[in-house]
N, CA, C and O atoms as a Tripos MOL2 file, in Angstrom:
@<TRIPOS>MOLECULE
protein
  204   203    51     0     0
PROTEIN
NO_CHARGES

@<TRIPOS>ATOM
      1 N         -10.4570   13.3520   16.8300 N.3       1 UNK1
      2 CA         -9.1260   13.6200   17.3400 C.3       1 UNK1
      3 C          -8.0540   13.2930   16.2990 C.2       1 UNK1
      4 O          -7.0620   14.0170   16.2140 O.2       1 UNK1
      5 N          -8.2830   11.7730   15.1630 N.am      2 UNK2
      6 CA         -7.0910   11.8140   14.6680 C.3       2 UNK2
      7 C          -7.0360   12.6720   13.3610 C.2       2 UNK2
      8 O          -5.9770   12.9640   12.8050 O.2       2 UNK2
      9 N          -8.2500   13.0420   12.9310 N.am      3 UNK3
     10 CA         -8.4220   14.1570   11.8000 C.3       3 UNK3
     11 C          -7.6630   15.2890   12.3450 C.2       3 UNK3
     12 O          -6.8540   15.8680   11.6200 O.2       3 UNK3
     13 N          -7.8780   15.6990   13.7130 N.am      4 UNK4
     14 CA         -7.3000   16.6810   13.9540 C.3       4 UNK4
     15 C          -5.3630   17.0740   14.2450 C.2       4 UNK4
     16 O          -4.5470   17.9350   13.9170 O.2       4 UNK4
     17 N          -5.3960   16.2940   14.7410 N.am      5 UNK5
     18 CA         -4.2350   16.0290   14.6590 C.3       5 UNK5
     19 C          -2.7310   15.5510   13.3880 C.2       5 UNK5
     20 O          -1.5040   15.5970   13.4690 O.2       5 UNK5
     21 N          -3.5830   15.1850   12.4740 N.am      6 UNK6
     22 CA         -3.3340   14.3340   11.1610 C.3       6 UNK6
     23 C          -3.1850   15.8280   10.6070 C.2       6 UNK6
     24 O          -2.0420   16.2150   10.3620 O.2       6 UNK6
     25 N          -4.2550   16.6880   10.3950 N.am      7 UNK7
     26 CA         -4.3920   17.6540    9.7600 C.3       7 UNK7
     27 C          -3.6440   18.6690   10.4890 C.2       7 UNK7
     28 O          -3.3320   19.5340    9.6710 O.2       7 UNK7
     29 N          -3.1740   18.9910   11.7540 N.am      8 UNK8
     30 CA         -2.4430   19.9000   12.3340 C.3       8 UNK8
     31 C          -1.4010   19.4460   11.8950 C.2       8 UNK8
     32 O          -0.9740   20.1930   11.0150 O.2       8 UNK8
     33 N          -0.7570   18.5760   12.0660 N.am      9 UNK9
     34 CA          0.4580   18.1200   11.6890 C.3       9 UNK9
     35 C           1.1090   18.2820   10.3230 C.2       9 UNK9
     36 O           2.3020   18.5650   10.2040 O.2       9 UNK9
     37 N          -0.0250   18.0230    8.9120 N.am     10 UNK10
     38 CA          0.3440   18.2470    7.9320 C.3      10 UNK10
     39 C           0.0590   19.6620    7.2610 C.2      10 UNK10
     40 O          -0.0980   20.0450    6.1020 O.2      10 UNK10
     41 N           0.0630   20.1360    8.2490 N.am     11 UNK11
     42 CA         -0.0380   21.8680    8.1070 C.3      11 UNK11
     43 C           0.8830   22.5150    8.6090 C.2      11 UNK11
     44 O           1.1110   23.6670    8.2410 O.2      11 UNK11
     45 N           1.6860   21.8290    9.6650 N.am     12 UNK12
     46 CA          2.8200   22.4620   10.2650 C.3      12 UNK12
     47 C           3.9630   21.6860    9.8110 C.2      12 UNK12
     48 O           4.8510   21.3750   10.6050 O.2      12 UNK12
     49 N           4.0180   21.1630    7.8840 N.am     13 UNK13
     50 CA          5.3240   20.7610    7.7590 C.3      13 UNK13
     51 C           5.8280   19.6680    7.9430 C.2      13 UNK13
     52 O           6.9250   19.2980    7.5250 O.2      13 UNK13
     53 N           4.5860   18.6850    8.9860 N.am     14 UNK14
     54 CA          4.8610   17.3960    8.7910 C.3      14 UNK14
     55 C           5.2520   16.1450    7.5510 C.2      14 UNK14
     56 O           4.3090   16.1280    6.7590 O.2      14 UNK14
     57 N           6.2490   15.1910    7.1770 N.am     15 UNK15
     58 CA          5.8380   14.6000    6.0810 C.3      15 UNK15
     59 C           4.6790   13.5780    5.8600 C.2      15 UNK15
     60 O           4.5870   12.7940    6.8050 O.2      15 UNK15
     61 N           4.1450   13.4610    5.2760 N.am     16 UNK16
     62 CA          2.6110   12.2580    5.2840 C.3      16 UNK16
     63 C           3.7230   10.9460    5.7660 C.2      16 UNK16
     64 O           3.4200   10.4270    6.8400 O.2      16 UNK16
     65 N           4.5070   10.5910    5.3240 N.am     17 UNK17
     66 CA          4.8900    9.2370    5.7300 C.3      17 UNK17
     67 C           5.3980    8.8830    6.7410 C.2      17 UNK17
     68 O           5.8370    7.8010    7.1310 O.2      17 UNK17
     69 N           5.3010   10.1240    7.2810 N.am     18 UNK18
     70 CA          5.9970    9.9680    8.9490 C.3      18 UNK18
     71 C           4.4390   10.1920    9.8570 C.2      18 UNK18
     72 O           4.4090    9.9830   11.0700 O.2      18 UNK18
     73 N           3.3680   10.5760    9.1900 N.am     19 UNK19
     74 CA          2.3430   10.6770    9.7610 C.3      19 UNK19
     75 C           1.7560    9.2920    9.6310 C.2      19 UNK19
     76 O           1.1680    8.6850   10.5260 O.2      19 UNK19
     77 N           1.9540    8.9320    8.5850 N.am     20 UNK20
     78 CA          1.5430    7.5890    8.1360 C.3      20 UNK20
     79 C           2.5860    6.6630    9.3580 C.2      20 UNK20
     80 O           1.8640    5.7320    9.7150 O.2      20 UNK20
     81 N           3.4410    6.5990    9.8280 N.am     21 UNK21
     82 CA          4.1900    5.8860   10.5670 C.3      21 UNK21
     83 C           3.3330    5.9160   11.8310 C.2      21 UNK21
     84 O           2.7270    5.0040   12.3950 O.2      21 UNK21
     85 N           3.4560    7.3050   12.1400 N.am     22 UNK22
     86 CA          2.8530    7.5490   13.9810 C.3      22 UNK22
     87 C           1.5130    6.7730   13.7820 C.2      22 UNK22
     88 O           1.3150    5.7950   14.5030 O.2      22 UNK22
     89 N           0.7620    7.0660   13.0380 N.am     23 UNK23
     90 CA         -0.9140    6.6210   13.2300 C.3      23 UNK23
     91 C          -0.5110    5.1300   12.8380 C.2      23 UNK23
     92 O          -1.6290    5.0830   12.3240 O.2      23 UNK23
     93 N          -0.0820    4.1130   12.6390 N.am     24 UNK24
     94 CA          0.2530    2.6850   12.5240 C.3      24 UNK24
     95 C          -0.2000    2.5120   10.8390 C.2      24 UNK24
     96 O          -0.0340    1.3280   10.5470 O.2      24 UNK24
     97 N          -0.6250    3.1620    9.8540 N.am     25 UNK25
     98 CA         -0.9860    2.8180    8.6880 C.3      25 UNK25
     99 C          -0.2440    2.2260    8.0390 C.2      25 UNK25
    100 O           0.8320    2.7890    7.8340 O.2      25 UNK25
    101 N          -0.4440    0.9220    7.4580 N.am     26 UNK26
    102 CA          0.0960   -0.0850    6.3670 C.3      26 UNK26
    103 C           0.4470    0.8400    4.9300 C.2      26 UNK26
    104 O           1.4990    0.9340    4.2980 O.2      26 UNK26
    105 N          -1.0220    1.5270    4.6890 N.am     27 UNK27
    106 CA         -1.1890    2.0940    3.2360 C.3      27 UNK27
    107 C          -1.0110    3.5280    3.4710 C.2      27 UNK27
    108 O          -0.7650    3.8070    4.6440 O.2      27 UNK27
    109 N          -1.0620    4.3140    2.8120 N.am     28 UNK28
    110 CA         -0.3480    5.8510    3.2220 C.3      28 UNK28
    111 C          -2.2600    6.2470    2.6280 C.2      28 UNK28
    112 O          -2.8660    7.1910    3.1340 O.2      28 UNK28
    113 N          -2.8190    5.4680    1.6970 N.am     29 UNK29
    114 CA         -3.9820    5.9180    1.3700 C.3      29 UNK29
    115 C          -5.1220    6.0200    2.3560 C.2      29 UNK29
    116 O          -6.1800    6.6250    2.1860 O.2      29 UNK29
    117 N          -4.5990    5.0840    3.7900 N.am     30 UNK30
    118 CA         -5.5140    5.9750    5.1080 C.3      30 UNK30
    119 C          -5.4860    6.7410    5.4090 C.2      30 UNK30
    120 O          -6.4760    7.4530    5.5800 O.2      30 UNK30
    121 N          -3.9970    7.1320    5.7180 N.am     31 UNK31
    122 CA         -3.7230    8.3660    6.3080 C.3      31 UNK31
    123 C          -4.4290    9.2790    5.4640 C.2      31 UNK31
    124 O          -4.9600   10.1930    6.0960 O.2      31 UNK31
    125 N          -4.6220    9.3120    4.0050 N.am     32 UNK32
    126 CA         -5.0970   10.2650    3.5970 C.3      32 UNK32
    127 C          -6.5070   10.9710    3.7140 C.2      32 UNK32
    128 O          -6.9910   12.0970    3.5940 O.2      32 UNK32
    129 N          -6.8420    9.8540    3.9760 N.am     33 UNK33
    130 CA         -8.5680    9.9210    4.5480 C.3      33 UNK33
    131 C          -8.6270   10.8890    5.9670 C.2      33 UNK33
    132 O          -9.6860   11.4610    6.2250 O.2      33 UNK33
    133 N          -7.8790   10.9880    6.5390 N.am     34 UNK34
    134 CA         -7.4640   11.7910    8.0590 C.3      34 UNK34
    135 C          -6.6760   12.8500    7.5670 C.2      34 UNK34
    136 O          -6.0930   13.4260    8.4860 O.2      34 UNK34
    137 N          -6.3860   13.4350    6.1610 N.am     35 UNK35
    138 CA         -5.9150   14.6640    6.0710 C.3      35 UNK35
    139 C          -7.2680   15.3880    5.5230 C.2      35 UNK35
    140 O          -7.7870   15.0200    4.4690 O.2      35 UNK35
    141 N          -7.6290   16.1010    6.0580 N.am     36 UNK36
    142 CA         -8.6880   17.1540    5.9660 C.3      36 UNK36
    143 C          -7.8320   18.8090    5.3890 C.2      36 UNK36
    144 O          -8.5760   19.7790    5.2420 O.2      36 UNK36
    145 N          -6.6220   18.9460    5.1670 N.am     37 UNK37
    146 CA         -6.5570   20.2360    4.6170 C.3      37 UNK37
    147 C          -7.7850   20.9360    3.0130 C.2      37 UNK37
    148 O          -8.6650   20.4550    2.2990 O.2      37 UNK37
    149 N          -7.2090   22.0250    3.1370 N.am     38 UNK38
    150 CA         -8.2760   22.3930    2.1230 C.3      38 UNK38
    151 C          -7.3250   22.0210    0.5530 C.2      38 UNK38
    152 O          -7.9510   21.7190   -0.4630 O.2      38 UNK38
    153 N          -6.0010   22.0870    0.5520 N.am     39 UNK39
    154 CA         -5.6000   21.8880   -0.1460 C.3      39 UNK39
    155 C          -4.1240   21.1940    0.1380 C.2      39 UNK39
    156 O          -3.4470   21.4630    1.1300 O.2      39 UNK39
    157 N          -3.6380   20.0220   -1.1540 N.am     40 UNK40
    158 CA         -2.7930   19.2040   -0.5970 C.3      40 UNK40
    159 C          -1.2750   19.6030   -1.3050 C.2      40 UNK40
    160 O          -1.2090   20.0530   -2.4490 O.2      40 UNK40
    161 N          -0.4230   19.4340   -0.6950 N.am     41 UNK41
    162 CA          0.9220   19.6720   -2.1370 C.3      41 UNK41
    163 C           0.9600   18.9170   -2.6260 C.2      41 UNK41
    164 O           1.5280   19.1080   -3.7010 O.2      41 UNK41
    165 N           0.3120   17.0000   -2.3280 N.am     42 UNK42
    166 CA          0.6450   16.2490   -3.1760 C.3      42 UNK42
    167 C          -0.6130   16.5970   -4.5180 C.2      42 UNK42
    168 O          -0.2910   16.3580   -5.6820 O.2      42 UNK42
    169 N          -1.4900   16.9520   -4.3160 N.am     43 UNK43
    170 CA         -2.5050   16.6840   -5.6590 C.3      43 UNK43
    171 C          -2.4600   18.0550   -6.4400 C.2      43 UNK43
    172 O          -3.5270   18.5600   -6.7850 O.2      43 UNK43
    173 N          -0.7570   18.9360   -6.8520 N.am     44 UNK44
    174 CA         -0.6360   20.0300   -6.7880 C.3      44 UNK44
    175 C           0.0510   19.3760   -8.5410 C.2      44 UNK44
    176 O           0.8660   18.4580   -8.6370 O.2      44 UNK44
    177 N          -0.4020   19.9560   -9.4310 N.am     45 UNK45
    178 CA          0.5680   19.0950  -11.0680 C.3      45 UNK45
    179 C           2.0350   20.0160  -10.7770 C.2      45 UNK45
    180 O           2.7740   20.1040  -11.7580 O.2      45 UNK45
    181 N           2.4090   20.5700   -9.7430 N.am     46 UNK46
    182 CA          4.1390   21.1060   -9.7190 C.3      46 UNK46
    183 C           4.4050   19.5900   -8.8220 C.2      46 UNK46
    184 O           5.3730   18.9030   -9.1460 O.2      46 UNK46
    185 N           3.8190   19.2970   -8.0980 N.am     47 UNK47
    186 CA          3.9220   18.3100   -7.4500 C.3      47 UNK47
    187 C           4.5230   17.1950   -8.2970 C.2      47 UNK47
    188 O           5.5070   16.5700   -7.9000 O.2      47 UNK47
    189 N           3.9010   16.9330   -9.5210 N.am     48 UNK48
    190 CA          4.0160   15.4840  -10.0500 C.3      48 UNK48
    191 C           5.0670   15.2040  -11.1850 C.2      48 UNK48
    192 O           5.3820   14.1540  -11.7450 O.2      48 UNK48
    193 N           5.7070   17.0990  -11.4030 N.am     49 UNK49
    194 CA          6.3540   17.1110  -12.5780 C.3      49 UNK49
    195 C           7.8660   16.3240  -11.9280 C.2      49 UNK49
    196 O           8.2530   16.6380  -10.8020 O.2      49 UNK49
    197 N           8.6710   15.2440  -12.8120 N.am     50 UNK50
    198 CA          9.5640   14.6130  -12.4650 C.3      50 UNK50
    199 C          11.0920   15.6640  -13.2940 C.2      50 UNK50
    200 O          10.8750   16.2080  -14.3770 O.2      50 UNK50
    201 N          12.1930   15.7740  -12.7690 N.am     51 UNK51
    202 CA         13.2310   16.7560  -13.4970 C.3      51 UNK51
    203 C          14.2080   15.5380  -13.6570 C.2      51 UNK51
    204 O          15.2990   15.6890  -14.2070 O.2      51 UNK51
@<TRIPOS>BOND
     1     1     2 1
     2     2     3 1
     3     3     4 2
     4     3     5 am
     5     5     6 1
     6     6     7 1
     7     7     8 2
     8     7     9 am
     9     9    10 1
    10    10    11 1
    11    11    12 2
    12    11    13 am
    13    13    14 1
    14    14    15 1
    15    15    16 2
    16    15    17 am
    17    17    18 1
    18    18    19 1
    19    19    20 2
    20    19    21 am
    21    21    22 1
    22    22    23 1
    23    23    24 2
    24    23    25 am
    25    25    26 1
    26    26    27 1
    27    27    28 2
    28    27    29 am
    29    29    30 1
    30    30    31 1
    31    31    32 2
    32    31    33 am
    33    33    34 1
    34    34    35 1
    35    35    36 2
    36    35    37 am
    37    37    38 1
    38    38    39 1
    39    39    40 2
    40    39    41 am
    41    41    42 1
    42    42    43 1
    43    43    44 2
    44    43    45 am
    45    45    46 1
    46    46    47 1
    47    47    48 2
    48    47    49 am
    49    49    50 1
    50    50    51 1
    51    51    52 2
    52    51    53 am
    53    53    54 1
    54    54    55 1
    55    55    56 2
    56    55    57 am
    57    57    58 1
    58    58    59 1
    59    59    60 2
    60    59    61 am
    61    61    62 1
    62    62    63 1
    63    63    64 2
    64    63    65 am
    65    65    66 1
    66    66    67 1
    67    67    68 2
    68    67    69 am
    69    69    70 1
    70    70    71 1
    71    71    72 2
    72    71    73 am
    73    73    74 1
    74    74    75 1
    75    75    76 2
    76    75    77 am
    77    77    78 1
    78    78    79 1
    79    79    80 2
    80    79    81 am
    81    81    82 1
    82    82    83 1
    83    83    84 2
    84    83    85 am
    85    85    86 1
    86    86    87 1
    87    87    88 2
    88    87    89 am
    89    89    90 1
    90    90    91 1
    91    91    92 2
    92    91    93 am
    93    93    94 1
    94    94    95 1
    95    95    96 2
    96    95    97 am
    97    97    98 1
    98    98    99 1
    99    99   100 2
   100    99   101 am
   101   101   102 1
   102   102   103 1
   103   103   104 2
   104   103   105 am
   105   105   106 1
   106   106   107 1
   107   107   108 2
   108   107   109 am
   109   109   110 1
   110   110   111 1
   111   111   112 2
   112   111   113 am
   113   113   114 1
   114   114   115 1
   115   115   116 2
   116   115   117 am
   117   117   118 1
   118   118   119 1
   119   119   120 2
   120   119   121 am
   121   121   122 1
   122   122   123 1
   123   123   124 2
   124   123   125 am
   125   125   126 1
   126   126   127 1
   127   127   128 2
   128   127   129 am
   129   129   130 1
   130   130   131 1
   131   131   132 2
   132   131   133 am
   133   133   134 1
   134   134   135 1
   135   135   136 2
   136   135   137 am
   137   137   138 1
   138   138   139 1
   139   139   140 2
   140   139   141 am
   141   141   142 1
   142   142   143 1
   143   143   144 2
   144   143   145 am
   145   145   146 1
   146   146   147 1
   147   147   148 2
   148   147   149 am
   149   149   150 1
   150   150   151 1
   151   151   152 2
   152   151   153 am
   153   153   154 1
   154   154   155 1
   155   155   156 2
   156   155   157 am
   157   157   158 1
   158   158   159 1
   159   159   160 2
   160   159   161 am
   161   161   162 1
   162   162   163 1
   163   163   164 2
   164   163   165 am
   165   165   166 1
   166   166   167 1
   167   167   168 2
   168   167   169 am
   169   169   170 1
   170   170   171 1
   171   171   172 2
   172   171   173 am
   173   173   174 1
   174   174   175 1
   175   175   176 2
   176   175   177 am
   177   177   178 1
   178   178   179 1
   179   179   180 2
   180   179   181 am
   181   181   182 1
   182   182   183 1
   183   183   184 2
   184   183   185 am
   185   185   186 1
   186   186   187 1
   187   187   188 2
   188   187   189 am
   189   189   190 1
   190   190   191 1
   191   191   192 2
   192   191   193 am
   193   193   194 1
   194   194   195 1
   195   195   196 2
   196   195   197 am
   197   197   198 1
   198   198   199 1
   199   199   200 2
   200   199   201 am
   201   201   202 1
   202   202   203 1
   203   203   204 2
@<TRIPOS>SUBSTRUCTURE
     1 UNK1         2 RESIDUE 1 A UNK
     2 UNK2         6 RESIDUE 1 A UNK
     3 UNK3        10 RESIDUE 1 A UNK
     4 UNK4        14 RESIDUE 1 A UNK
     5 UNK5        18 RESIDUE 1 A UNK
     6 UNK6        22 RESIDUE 1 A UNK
     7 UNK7        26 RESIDUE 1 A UNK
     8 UNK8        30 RESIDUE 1 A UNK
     9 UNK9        34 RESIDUE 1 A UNK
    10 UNK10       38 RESIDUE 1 A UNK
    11 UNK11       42 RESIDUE 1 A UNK
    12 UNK12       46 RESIDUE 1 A UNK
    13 UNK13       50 RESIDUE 1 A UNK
    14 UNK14       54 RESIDUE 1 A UNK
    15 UNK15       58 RESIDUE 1 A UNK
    16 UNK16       62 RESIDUE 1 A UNK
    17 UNK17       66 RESIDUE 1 A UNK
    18 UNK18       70 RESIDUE 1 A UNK
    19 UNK19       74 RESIDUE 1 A UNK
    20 UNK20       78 RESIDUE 1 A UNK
    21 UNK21       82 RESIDUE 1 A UNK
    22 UNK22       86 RESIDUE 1 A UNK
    23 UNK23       90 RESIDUE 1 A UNK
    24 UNK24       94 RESIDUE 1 A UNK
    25 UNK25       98 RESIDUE 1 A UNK
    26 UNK26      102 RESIDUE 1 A UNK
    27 UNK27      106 RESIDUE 1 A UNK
    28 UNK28      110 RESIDUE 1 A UNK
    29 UNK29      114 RESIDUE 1 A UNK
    30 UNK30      118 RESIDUE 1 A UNK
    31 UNK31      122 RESIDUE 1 A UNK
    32 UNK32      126 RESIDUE 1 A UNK
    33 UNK33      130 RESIDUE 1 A UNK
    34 UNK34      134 RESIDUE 1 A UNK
    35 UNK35      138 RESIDUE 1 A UNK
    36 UNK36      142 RESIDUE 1 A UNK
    37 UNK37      146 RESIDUE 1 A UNK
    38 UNK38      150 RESIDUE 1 A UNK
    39 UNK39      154 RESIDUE 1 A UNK
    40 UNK40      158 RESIDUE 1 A UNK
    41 UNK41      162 RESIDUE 1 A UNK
    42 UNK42      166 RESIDUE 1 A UNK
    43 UNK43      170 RESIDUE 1 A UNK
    44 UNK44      174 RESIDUE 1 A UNK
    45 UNK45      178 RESIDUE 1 A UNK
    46 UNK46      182 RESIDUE 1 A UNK
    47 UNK47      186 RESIDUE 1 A UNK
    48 UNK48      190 RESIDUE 1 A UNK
    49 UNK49      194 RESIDUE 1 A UNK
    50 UNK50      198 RESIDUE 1 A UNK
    51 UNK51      202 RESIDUE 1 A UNK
């Protein structure tokens, strides 16, 4: 259920740290374990470039 939900959510635009809020996570690196997409925007290198 919370894979599913974790992963609906961050498919419809949710931010991880607000997902990370609802599910009670300390570390945002749980939540990540409960994102099951096939692909993430954070592990994206447009993602990491700083302007």
């Amino acid at each position: 259920m919370r894979v599913a939900a974790t992963t609906n959510a961050l498919d419809n635009g949710a931010d991880i740290a607000k997902v990370q809020e609802w599910l009670g996570h300390a570390n945002i690196a749980t939540t990540r374990i409960y994102d099951h997409r096939k692909t993430r925007p954070e592990d994206s290198p447009t993602f990491k470039v700083n302007y």
